[in-house]
C-alpha positions as CSV (number, residue, x, y, z in Angstrom):
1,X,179.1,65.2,-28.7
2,X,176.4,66.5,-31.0
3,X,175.4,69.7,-31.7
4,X,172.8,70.4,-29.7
5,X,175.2,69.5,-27.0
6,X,178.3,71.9,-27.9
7,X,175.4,75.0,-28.7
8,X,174.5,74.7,-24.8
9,X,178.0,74.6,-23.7
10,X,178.5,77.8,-25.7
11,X,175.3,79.1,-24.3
12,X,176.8,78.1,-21.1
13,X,179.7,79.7,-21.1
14,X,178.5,83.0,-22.5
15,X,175.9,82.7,-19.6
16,X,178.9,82.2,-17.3
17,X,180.8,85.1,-19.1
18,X,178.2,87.3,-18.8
19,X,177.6,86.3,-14.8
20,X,181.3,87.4,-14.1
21,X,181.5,90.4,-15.9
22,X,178.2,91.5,-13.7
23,X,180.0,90.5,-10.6
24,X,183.7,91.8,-11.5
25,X,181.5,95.5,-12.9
26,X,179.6,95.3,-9.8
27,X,182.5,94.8,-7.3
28,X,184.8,97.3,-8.7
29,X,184.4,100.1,-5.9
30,X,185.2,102.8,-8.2
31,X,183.5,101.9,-10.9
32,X,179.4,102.1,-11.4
33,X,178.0,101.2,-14.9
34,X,175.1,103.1,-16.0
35,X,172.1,101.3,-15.7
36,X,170.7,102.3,-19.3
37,X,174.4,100.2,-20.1
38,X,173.3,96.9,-18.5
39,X,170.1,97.6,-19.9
40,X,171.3,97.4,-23.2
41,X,174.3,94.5,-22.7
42,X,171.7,92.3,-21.2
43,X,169.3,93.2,-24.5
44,X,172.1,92.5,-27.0
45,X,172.7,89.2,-24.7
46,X,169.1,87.8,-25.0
47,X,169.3,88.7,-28.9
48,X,172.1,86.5,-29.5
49,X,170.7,83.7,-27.4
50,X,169.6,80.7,-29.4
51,X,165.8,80.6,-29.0
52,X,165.4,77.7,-31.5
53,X,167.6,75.5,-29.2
54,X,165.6,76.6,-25.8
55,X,162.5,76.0,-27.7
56,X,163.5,72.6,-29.0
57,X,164.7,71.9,-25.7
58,X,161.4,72.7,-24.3
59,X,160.0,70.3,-26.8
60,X,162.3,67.2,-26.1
61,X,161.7,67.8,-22.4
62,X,157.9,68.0,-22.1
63,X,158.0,64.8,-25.0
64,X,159.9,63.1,-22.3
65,X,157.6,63.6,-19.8
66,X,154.9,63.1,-21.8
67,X,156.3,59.9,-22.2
68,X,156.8,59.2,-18.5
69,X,153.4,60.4,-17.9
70,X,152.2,57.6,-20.0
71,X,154.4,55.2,-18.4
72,X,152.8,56.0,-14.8
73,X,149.5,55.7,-16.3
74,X,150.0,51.7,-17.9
75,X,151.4,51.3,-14.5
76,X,148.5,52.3,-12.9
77,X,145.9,50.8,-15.4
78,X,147.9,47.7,-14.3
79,X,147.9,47.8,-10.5
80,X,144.0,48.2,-10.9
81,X,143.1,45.5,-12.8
82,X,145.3,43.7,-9.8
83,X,143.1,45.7,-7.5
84,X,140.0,45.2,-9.2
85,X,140.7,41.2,-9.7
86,X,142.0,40.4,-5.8
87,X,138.6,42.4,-4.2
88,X,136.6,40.3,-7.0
89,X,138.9,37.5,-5.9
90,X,137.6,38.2,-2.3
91,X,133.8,38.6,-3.5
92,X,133.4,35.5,-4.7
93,X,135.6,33.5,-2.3
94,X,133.3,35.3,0.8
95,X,130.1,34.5,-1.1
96,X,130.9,30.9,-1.3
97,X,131.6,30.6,1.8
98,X,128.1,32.5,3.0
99,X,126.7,29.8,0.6
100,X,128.4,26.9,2.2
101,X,127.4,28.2,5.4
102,X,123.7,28.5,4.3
103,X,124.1,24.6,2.8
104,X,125.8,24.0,6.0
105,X,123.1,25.4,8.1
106,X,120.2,24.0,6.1
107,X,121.8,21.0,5.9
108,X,122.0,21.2,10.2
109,X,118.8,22.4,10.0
110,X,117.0,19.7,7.6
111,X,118.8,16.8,10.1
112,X,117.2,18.5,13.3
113,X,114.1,18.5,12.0
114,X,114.3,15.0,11.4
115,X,115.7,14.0,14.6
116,X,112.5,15.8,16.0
117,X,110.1,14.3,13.6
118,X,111.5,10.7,14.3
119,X,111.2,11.5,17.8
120,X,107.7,13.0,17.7
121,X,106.9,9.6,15.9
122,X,108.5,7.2,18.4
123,X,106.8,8.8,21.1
124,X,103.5,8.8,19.0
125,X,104.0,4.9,18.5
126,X,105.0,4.2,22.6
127,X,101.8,6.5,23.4
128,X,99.6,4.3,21.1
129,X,101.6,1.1,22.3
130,X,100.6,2.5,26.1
131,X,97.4,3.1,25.2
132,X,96.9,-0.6,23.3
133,X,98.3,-1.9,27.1
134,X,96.1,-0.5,29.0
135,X,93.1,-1.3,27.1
136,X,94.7,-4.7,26.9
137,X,94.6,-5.1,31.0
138,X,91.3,-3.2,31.3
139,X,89.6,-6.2,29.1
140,X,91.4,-8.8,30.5
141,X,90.6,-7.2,34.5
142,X,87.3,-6.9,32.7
143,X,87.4,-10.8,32.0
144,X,88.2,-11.7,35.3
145,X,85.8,-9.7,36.9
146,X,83.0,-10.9,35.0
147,X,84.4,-14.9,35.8
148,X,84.7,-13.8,39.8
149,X,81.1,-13.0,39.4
150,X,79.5,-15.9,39.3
């Protein structure tokens, strides 16, 4: 065990010490220790406490969580960029699929308008087709009329 480690268990046990001489002073019934006493056995007490140790301590302990603070932090950073890549991920996979749509739909679009153009034609070419009949059987009514004539 190093040093550091027997220091606080002689800290420990003069902690402990001092805890049941407290409780053995304050449960004798017939005995009552004059307050100025404890004053001054607690003041000798904090005086021969190792504050170097406590404040290494201190030191070792807020470096440690220092370091887990920094820890936490790199695993954050990282579950953002996971974050930050899957709703990018999800951006660009829902604006190809509003462009394929579009395609889709001007594609749709595009053929409809050809069926109806090809349609409009057809029925432009039977109307003149129609039209060429009748005219065709007006002249030749027309023909035979005028040979009936005479």
């Amino acid at each position: 065990m190093d040093s550091a480690g027997r220091e606080n268990e002689g800290t420990i046990s003069r902690n402990d010490l001092y805890s049941s001489k407290l409780a053995s002073q304050n449960s004798s019934a017939g005995q009552h220790v004059d307050s100025q006493q404890q004053k001054q056995q607690l003041t000798e007490e904090l005086r021969d406490s190792d504050w170097e140790q406590l404040e290494e301590k201190y030191a070792k302990a807020m470096e440690e969580h220092g370091k887990s603070e920094e820890e936490l932090q790199a695993q954050v950073a990282k579950l953002l960029e996971v974050f930050v890549a899957w709703s990018q991920t999800t951006v660009l996979r829902d604006e190809d699929r509003a462009l394929k749509r579009l395609i889709s739909t001007r594609c749709l679009f595009k053929t409809q308008m050809q069926h109806v153009q090809n349609s409009e034609e057809r029925l432009e070419n039977k109307r003149k087709h129609y039209t060429d009949v009748v005219k065709a059987f007006e002249s030749a009514l027309a023909l035979l009329n005028g040979r009936a004539r005479p």
